[in-house]
SEROTOR-373265 format. One line per field, with one value per residue (C-alpha): residue in three letters; z, y, x. Coordinates in steps of 0.02 Angstrom, whole numbers. Example, Ala and Ser with C-alpha at 12.3 -4.5 7.8 and 13.67 -1.06 7.14 Angstrom:
code <- c(Ala, Ser)
Z <- c(390, 357)
Y <- c(-225, -53)
X <- c(615, 684)
***
This chain:
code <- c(Unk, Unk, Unk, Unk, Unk, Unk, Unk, Unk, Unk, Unk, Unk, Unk, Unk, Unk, Unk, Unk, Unk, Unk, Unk, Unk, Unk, Unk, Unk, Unk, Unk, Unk, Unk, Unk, Unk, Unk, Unk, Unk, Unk, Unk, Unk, Unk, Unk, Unk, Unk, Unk, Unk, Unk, Unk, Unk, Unk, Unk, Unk, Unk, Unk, Unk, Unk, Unk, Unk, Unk, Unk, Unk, Unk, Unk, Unk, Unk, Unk, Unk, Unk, Unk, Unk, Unk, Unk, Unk, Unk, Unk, Unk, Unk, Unk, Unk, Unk, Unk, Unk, Unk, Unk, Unk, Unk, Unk, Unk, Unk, Unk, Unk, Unk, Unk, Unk, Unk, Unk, Unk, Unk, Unk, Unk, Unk, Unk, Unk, Unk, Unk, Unk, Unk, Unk, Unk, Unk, Unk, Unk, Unk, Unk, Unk, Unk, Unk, Unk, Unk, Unk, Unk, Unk, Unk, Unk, Unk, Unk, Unk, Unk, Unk, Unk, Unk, Unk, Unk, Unk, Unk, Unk, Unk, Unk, Unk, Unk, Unk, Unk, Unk, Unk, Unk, Unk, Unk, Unk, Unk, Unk, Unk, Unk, Unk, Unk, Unk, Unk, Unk, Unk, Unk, Unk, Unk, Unk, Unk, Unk, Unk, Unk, Unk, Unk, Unk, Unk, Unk, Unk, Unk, Unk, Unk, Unk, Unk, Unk, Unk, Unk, Unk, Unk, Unk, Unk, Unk, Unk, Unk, Unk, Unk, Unk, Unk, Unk, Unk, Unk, Unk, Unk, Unk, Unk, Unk, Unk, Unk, Unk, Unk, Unk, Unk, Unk, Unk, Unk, Unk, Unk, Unk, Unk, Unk, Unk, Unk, Unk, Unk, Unk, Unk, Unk, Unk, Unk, Unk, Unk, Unk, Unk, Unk, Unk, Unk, Unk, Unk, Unk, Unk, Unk, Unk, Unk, Unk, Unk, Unk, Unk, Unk, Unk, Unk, Unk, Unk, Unk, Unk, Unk, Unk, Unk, Unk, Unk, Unk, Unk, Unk, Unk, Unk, Unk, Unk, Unk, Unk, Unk, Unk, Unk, Unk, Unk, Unk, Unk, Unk, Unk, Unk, Unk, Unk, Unk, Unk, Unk, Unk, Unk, Unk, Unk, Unk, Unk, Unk, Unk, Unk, Unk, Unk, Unk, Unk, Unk, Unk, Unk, Unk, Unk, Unk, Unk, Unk, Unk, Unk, Unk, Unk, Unk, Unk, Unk, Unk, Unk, Unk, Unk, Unk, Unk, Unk, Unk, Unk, Unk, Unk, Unk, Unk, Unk, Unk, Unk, Unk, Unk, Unk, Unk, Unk, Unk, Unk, Unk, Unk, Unk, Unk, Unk, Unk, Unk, Unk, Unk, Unk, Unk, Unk, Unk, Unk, Unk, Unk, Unk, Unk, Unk, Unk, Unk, Unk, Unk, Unk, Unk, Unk, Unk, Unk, Unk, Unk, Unk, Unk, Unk, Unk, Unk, Unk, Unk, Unk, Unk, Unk, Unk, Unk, Unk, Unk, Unk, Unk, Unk, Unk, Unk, Unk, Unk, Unk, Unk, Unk, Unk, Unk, Unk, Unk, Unk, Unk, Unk, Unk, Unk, Unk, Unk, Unk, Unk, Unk, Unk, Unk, Unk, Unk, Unk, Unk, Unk, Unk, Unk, Unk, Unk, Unk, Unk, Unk, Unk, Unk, Unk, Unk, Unk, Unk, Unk, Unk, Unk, Unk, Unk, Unk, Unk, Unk, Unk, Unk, Unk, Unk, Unk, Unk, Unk, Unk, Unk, Unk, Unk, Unk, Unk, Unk, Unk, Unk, Unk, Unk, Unk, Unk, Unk, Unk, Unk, Unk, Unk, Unk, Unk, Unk, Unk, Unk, Unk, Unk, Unk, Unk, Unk, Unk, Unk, Unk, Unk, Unk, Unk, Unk, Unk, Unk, Unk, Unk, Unk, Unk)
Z <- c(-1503, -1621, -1712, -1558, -1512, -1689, -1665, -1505, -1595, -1742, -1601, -1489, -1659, -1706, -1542, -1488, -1573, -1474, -1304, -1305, -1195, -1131, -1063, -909, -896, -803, -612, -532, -345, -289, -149, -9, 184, 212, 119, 4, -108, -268, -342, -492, -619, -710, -625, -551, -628, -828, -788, -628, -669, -607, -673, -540, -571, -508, -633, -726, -632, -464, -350, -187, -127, -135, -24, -78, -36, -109, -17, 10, 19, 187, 139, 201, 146, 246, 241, 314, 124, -17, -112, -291, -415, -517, -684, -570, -532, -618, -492, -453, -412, -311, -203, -181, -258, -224, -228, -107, -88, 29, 38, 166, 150, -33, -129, -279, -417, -460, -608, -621, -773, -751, -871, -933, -887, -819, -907, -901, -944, -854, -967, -959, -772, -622, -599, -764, -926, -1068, -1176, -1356, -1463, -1649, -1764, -1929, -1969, -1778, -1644, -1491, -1313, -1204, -1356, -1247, -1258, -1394, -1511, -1681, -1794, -1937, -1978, -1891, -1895, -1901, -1729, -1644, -1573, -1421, -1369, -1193, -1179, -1356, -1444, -1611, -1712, -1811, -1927, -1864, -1950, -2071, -1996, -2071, -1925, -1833, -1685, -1751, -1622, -1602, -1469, -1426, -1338, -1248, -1267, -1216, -1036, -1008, -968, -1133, -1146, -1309, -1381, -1537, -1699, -1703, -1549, -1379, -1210, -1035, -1047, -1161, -1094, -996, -1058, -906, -967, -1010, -1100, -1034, -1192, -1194, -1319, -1408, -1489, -1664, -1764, -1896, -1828, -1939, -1828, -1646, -1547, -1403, -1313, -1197, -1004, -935, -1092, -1262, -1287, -1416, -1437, -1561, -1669, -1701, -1795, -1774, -1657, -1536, -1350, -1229, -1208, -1091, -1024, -957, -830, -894, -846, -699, -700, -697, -509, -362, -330, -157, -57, 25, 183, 286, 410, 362, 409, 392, 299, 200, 162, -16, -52, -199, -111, -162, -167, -227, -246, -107, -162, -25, -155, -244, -450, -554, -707, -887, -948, -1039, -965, -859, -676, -518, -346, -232, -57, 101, 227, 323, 201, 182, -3, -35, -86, -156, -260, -367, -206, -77, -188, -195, -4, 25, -103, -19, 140, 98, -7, 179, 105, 181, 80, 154, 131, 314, 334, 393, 533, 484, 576, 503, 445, 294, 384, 535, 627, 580, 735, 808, 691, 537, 511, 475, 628, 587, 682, 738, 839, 959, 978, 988, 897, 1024, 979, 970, 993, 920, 755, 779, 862, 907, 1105, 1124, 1255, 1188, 1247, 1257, 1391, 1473, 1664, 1767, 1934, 1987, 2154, 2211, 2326, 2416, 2477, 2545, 2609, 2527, 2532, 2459, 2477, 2450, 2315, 2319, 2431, 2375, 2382, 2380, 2213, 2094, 1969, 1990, 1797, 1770, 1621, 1642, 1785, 1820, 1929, 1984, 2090, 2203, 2184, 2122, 2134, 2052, 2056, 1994, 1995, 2115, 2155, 2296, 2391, 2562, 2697, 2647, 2511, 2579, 2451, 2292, 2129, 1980, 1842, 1751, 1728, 1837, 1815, 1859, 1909, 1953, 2033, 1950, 1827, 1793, 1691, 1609, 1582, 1383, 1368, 1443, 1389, 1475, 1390, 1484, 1651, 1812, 1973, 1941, 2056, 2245, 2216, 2271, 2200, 2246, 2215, 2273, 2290, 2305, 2400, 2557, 2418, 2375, 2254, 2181, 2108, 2039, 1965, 1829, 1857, 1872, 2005, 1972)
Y <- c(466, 532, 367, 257, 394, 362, 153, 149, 263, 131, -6, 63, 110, -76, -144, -20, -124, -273, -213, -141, -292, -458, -590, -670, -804, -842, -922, -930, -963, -1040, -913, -947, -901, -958, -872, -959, -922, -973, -921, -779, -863, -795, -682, -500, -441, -468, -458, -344, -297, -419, -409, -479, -493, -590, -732, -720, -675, -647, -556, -562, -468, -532, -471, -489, -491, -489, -559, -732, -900, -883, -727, -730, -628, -544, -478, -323, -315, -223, -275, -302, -216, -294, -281, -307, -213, -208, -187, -200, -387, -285, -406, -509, -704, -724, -673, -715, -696, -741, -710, -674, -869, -890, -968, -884, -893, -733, -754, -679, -615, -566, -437, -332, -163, -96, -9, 217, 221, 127, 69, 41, 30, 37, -74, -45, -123, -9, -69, -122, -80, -86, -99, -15, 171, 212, 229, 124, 172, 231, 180, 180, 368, 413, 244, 296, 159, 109, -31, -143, -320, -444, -504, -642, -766, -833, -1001, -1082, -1205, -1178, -1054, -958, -854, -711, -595, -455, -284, -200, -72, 45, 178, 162, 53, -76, -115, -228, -181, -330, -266, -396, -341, -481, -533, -670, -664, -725, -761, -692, -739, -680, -827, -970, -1060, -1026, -1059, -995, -921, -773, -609, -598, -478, -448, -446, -307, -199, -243, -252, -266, -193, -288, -224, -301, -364, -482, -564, -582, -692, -682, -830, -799, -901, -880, -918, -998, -977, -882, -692, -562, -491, -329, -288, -126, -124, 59, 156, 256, 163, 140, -76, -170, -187, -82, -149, -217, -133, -253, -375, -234, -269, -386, -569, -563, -671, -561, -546, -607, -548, -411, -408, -261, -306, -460, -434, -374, -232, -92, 80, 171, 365, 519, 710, 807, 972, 1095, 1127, 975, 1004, 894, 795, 813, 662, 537, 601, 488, 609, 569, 502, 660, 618, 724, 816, 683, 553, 481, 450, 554, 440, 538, 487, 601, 632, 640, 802, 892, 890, 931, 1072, 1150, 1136, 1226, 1364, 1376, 1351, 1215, 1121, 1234, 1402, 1405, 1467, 1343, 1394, 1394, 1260, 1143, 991, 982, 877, 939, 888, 960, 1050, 1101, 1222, 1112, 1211, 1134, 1131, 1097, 968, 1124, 1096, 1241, 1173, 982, 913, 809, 633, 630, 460, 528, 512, 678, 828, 875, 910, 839, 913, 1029, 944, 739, 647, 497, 463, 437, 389, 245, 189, -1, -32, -207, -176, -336, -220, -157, 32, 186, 165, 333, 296, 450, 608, 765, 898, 1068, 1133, 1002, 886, 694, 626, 444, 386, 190, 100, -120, -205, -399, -462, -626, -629, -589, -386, -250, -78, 85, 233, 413, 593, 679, 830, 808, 715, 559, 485, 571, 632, 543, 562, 411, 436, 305, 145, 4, -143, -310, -446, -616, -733, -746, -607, -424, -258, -206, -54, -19, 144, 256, 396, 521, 536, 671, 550, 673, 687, 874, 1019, 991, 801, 655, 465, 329, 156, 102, -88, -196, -360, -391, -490, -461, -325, -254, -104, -14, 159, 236, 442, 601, 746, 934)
X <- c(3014, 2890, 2899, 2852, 2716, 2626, 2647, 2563, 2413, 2412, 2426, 2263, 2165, 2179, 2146, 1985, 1855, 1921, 1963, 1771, 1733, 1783, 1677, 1793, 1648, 1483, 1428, 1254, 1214, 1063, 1029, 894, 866, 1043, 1192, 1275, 1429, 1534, 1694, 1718, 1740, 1911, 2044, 2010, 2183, 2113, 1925, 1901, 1701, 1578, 1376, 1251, 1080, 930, 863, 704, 565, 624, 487, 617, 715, 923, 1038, 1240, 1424, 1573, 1746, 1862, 1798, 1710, 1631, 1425, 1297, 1155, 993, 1072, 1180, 1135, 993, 1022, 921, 764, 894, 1056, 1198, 1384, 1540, 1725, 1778, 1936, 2023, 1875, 1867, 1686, 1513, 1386, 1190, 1042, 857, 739, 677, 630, 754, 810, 952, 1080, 1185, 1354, 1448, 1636, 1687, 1843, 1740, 1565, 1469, 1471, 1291, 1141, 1000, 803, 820, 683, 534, 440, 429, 469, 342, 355, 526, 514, 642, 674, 675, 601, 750, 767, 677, 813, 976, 1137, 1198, 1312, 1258, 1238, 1151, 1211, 1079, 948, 965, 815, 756, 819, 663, 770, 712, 771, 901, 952, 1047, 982, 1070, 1056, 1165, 1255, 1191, 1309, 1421, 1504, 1561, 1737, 1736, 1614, 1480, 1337, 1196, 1089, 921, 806, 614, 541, 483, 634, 815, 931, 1137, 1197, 1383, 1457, 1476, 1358, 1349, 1279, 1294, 1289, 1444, 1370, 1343, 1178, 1028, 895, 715, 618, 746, 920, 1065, 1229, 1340, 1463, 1638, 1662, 1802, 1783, 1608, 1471, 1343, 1256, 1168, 1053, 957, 819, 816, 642, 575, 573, 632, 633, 822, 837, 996, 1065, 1237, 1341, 1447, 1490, 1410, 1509, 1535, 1441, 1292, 1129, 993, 822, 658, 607, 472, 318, 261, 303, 189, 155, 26, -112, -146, 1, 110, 231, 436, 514, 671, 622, 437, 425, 273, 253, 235, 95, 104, 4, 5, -61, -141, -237, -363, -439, -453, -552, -481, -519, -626, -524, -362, -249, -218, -113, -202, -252, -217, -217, -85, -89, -72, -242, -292, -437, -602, -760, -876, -1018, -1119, -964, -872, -1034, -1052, -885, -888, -1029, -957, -802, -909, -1015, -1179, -1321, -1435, -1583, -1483, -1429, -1241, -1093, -1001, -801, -788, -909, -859, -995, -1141, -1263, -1444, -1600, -1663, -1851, -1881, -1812, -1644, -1489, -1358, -1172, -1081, -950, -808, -847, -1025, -1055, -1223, -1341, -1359, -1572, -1658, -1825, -1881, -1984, -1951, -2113, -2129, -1962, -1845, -1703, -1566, -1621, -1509, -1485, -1538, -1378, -1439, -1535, -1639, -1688, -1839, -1912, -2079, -2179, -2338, -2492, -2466, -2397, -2222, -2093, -1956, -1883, -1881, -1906, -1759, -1811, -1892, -1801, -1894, -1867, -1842, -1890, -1799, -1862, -1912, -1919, -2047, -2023, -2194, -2151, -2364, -2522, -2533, -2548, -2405, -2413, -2308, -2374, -2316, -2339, -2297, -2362, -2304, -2227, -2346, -2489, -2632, -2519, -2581, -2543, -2420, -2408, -2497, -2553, -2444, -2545, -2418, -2410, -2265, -2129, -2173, -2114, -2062, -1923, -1856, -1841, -1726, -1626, -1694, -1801, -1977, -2049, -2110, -2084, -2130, -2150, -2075, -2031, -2126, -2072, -2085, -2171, -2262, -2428, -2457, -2617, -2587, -2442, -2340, -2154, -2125, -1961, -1935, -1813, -1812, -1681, -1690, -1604, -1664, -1611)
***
């Protein structure tokens, strides 16, 4: 028994650099706004893993589905990942994909095993990797390098290849690293082809398990791609997910689906106090509790610091309840726009014999008068003031109106308050404001119009009485 115990560890410590990982084969589908499908390429029972990933360059979103030869995908499916996504085949004899309308191609790797570690990952690009004495970005975890190898310069549509760096730790491995902004097949020896093992752009690699190979052939997909060698030991085989693409392509100013239409979020640190940031020092966005991104420039921060210390530009305090900006009043204070105490809205440009509180007329009269006379507009009620914000005059012929008070009888002893209009057919007055401008018929007076000639006048008067 002990005998057959130590054959079988002689047996595995041969086999481990091979079994790292097996290639089963490769398949793409040409996915679009209707699902489509295609077989796995070799059989579940010897190569159960399968590695999907969008092609090149993708900026849309792909939905997928595994199952039989009628499987369909939705957009209701996962979404596969900018540097795809490595999974059990199971049962399932094919893969199938859709978009939300753009058509797009996912490539699909069938493998002994997926990998225990993820890679680059995400939807960044992890910059520039150099090889030589400085480590990899992000090297799969528990790779110990022996040696770098020279980089591979990965053209599309044919296959280049490079030397394998030497090894000399126990199982040999090879970890080829794409750095470059296209997608690449790599295959061990000297020839390539589709069939190699896939590298995503932007920092996906796939670790190879070495025998007796001395030479590894890539070539780029779309276009050409820089693939970094590192010869040691200890990864686990297969594959890790590229960076992404560094941002989505998406046309401005269309309509948005939730579902299909892709977008980069955009978020930001909210803080109750607002702190400056060091000059020539990168900082996060500051944006507000209820989301809003907060915009100030120079000018904007010093008014709102001010506001929140409760000090006015002329030394006048803020009110807690002050939202940083006020009206100058009479007496050329500042007066906060306060939530307990509304600002009037002033149409004057000075304040000088202006009333307090300016306001609008919200009543209005109409009179026809066809006689020469002093005709009543309005009656007096008691000791109120009638307020004449604006009044209109339309003659039907030659005449002249003006506007009286009085407080006898009905017209009797009137006195002119404003000025004579002289009008002819067809002409008139308008009224130019709403405001009231300090035109009054005084206390316990009433309103009227005198006309000169028996022609047809129209008046009409906008006031308020009180």
């Amino acid at each position: 028994m002990k005998h057959f115990i130590r054959a079988c560890c002689v047996l595995l410590a041969l086999a481990s650099p091979a079994l790292a990982q097996g290639i089963g084969g490769n398949a793409s589908i040409s996915a679009s706004g209707s699902s489509a499908r295609v077989a796995i390429p070799a059989a579940a029972s010897k190569y159960p893993a399968l590695l999907i990933a969008p092609a090149t360059g993708t900026g849309i979103e792909v939905f997928y589905k595994l199952g039989d030869s009628t499987v369909t995908a939705a957009t209701t499916d996962p979404a596969l990942p900018s540097g795809g996504i490595c999974v059990q085949a199971g049962p399932n004899t094919y893969v199938a994909a859709v978009t939300g309308g753009t058509s797009a191609t996912v490539r699909i790797t069938q493998l002994s095993t997926c990998t225990l570690f993820s890679g680059g990952g995400g939807g960044g690009s992890i910059g520039s990797v150099t090889q030589g004495t400085v480590p990899w970005v992000d090297i799969p975890t528990g790779f110990h390098v022996d040696n770098y190898g020279t980089p591979i310069s990965a053209t599309s549509g044919s296959g280049v290849t490079g030397s394998i760096p030497s090894i000399t730790g126990s199982p040999k491995e090879l970890v080829a690293w794409n750095v470059g902004t296209y997608g690449a097949f790599c295959k061990l020896g000297a020839t390539s082809g589709t069939d190699g093992a896939y590298l995503s752009p932007n920092g996906g690699y796939w670790v190879f398990g070495i025998s007796a190979e001395t030479q590894v052939t890539c070539q780029g997909v779309g276009g050409t791609t820089t693939i970094n060698l590192g010869g040691g030991s200890g990864a686990v085989a297969g594959t890790g997910g590229g960076g992404g693409s560094g941002g989505l392509s998406v046309t401005d100013n269309v309509a948005f689906t939730y579902g299909t239409s892709p977008f980069t979020p955009f978020g930001g640190v909210y803080h109750s106090s607002i702190t400056s940031c060091t000059d020539g020092n990168q900082c996060a966005a500051a944006i507000t509790a209820n989301r809003s991104v907060h915009v100030l420039d120079d000018n904007s921060a010093a008014l709102l610091t001010a506001a929140q210390a409760g000090a006015a530009t002329n030394g006048a305090t803020y009110p807690a309840s002050s939202i940083g900006i006020g009206w100058k009043d009479g007496s050329g204070n500042i007066q906060p726009f306060a939530a307990a105490t509304p600002a009037p809205v002033s149409p004057y440009l000075s304040t000088n014999n202006a009333p307090a509180v300016p306001h609008m007329c919200g009543s209005t009269v109409y009179k026809h008068i066809t006689t020469a006379t002093d005709t009543q507009i309005l009656a007096a009620s008691g000791s109120t003031t009638i307020y004449v914000c604006g009044y209109e005059l339309s003659f039907g012929g030659t005449g002249n109106a003006y506007l009286e008070k009085s407080t006898t009888g009905t017209c009797g002893s009137p006195t002119q308050i404003a000025q004579t209009w002289y009008g002819i057919a067809g002409g008139g007055k308008i009224a130019p404001t709403p405001y009231y401008r300090g035109l009054n018929a005084g206390s316990s007076g009433q309103l009227c119009l005198n006309t000169s000639a028996a022609v047809s006048v129209d008046v009409t008067v906008y006031y308020d009485q009180y």
